[in-house]
C-alpha positions in Angstrom: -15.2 6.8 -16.1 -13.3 5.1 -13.0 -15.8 3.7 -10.5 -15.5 5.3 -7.6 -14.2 2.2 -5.3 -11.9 0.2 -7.6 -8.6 -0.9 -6.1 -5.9 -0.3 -8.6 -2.6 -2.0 -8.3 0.1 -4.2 -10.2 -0.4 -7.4 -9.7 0.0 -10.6 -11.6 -1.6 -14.4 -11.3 -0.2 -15.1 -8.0 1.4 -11.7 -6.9 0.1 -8.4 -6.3 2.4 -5.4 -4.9 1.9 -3.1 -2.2 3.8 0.3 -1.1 5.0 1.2 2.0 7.4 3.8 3.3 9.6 3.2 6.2 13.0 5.3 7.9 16.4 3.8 6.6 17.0 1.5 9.1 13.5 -0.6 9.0 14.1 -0.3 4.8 17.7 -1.7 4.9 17.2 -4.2 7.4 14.0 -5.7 5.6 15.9 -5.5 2.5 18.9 -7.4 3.8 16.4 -9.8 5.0 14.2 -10.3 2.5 11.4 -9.7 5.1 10.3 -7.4 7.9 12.6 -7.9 11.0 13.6 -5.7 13.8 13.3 -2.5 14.0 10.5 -3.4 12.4 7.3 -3.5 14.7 5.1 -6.3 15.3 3.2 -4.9 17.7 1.2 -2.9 15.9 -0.7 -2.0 12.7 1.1 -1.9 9.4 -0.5 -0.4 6.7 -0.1 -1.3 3.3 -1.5 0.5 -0.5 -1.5 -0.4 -3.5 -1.7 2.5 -4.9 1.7 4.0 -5.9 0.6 7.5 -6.4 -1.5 7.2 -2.3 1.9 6.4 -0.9 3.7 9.5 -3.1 1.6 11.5 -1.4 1.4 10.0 2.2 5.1 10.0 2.3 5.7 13.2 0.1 7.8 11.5 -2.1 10.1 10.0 0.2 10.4 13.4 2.1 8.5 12.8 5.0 10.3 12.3 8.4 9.8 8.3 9.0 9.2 7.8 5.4 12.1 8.5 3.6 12.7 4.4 2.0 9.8 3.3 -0.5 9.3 -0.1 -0.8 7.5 -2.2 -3.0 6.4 -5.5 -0.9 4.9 -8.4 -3.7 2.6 -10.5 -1.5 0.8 -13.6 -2.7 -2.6 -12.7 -3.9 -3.8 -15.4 -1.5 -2.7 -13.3 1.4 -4.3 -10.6 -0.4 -7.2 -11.8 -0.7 -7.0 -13.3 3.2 -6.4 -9.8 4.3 -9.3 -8.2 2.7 -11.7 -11.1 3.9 -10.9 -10.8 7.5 -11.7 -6.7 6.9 -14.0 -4.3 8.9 -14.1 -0.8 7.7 -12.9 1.6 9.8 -15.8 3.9 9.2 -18.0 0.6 10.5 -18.9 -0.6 14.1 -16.1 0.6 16.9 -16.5 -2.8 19.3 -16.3 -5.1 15.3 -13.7 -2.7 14.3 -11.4 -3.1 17.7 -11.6 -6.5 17.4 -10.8 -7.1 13.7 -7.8 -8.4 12.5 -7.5 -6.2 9.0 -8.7 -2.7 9.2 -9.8 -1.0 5.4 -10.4 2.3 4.3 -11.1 4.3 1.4 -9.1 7.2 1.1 -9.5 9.9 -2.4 -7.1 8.6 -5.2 -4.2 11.2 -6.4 -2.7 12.8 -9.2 0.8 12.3 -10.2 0.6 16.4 -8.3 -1.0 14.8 -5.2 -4.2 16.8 -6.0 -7.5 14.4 -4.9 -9.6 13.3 -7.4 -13.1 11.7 -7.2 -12.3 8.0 -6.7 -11.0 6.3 -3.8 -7.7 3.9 -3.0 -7.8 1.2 -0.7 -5.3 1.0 2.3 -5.3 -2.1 4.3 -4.0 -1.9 8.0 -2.8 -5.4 8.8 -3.3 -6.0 12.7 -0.7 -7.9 15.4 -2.9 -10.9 14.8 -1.7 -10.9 11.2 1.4 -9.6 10.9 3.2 -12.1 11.1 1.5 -14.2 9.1 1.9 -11.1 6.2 5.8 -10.7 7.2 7.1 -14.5 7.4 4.7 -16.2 4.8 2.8 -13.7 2.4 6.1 -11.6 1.3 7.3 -12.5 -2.0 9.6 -9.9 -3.1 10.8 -6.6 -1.5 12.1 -3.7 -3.7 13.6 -0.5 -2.8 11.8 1.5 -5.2 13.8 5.2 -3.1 15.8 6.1 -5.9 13.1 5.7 -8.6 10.8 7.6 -6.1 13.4 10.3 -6.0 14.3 10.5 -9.6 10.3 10.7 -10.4 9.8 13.7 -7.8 12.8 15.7 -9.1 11.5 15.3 -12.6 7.8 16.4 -11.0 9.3 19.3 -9.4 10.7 20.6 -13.0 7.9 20.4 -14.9 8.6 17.1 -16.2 5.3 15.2 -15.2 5.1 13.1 -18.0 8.4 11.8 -17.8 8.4 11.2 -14.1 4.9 9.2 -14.5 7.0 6.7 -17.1 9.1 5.7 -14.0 5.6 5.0 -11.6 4.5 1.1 -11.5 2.0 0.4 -14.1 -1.2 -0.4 -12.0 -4.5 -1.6 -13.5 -7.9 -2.7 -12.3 -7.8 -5.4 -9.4 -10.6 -8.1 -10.2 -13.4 -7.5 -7.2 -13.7 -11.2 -5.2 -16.4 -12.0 -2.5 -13.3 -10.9 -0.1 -14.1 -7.9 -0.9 -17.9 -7.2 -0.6 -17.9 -6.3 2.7 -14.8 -4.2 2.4 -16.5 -1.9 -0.5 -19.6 -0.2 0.9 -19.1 3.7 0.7 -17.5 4.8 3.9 
């Protein structure tokens, strides 16, 4: 049985990846970059999952206005872990919570169909005093993951779940750190 706050992600000894979904012009620019840039905005929250299936069905599959480029982001797992030990809940305190630098929360895991089930997924908002500390020196890799995303909906949309699910980012359990006591209490 999955516990019922376990972050799931791909990661690797130094790296773990993220999803966000961004309009074409924020996607392509960061791409060409290598890093967020303008249009980008640093001036407020960003918000990133590491669950691949969460951002399928935040974004629709790529089919949500705003959201139509799916990136992968590979941050160091030092940033990572940074993030998640500057974290206040966002179900905590309102005065800790405006002040914080990293917001969490625990939103219901999906299917592959986007149907909840009964664990959670972690989705850390990075804050302005972070962001560019995420953007210019946690970023590893970024990947344009659109056309995979695409490709995996069309094949949902058939009837083809089980081959859409062999094009999703294999994610497994993320080991639990200190960072991430106080970021794990049921919200």
């Amino acid at each position: 049985m999955t516990p019922p706050y376990q972050i799931r992600a791909d990661y690797d000894a130094r790296t773990i990846v993220v999803y966000q979904a961004y309009p074409s012009a924020i996607a392509d620019a960061a791409l060409r970059a290598g890093r967020f840039v303008a249009p980008f905005s640093f001036q407020r929250m960003t918000w990133i999952k590491p669950s691949f299936r969460w951002l399928m069905h935040r974004s629709n599959w790529a089919r949500k206005p705003g959201q139509e480029r799916v990136l992968a982001v590979r941050i160091t797992r030092e940033g990572w872990e940074e993030a998640l030990s500057r974290a206040v809940l966002t179900t905590g305190d309102p005065a800790e919570l405006a002040r914080a630098a990293v917001h969490v929360q625990w939103d219901p895991e999906r299917s592959p169909r986007g149907a909840a089930l009964n664990h959670y997924s972690i989705q850390v908002g990075i804050g302005r005093q972070l962001i560019r500390t995420f953007t210019d020196e946690w970023i590893v890799d970024l990947t344009d993951l659109t056309p995979q995303v695409r490709k995996a909906a069309a094949l949902m949309r058939t009837g083809h779940a089980a081959k859409a699910q062999r094009l999703f980012p294999a994610e497994r359990a993320y080991p639990m750190s200190r960072a991430l006591e106080g970021v794990t209490v049921r919200p």
